[in-house]
N, C-alpha and C positions, 0 to 999 in steps of 0.2 A: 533783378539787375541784369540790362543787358552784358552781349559781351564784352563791347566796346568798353563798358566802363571798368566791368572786370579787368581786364587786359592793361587795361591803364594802372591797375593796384594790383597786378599781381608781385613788381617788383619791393612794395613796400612791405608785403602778405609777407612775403621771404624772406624779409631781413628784419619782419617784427618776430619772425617765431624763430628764426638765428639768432638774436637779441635773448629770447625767453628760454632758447634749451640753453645758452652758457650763462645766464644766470639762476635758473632752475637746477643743473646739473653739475655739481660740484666737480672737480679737476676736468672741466670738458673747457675747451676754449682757450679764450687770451686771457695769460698772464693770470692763474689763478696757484699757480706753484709760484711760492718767496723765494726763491731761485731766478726765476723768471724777468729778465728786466728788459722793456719796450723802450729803446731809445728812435727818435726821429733822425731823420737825415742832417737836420742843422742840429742837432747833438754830435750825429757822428764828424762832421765838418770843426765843431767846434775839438772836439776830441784829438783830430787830425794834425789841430792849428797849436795843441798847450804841446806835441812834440817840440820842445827845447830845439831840435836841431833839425827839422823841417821844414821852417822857413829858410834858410842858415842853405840848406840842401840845393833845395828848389832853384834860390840865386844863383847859385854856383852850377845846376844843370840846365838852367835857363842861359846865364852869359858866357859859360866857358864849350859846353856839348854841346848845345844846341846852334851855336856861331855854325860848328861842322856841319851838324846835321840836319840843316834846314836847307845846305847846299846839295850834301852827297843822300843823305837818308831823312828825307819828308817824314817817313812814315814813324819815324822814330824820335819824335819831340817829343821834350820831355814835359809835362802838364804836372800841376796838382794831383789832378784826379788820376794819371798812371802814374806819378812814379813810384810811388810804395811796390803798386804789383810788377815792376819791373826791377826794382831793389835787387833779386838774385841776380838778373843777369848783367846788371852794372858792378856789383860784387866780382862776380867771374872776370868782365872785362878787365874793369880797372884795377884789380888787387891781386888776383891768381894770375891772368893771362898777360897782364900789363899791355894788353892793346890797345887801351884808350887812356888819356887822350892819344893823339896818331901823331907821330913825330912831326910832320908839320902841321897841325894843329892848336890851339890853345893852349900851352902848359896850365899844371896844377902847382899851387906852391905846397907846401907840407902841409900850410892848418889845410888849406882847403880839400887835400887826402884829409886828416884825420875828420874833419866836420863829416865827410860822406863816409866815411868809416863808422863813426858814430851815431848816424845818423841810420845805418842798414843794420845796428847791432839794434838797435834800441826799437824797431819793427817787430 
């Protein structure tokens, strides 16, 4: 066998004997402890969305926070995909530090504090 042809199977060489030591090799590998459980990205998505009070969240930081902050702070819209990981520091803001919303700004009415209240316990 030349090299050429070698070289063209070495990546399949690799991932057939990757393939044979975790099934040859008991607790070597993926997900062979019942502990263990492999979820995909449209699981974690899905996971994301049965939060009760995260879509509920999301409206209220998309039309009321981000009206501001797409004028004064770009960088700080709020998405899907960050606002869970930004949860503490909307916590701080809005309920310890009471600096947001900003006095002239978009008022909050009460459910829409308690929805984001509920919404940062339940993360």
């Amino acid at each position: 066998m030349t090299y050429r042809k070698l070289h063209k199977r070495i990546p399949f060489l690799v991932l057939s004997v990757i393939v044979l030591i975790t099934l040859l090799i008991p607790n070597y590998g993926i997900a062979t402890n019942s502990n263990v459980v492999l979820v995909s990205v449209d699981e974690i998505s899905q996971i994301i969305t049965e939060n009760p009070y995260q879509k509920k969240a999301l409206t209220i930081l998309q039309n009321k926070c981000n009206a501001c902050h797409r004028k004064r702070n770009p960088f700080l819209i709020f998405k899907e995909r960050n606002m869970n990981r930004r949860a503490p520091r909307i916590y701080k803001q809005v309920f310890e530090l009471k600096r947001m919303p900003k006095k002239d700004g978009v008022p909050l009415t009460a459910d829409e504090y308690q929805i984001l209240k509920s919404w940062i316990e339940s993360i």
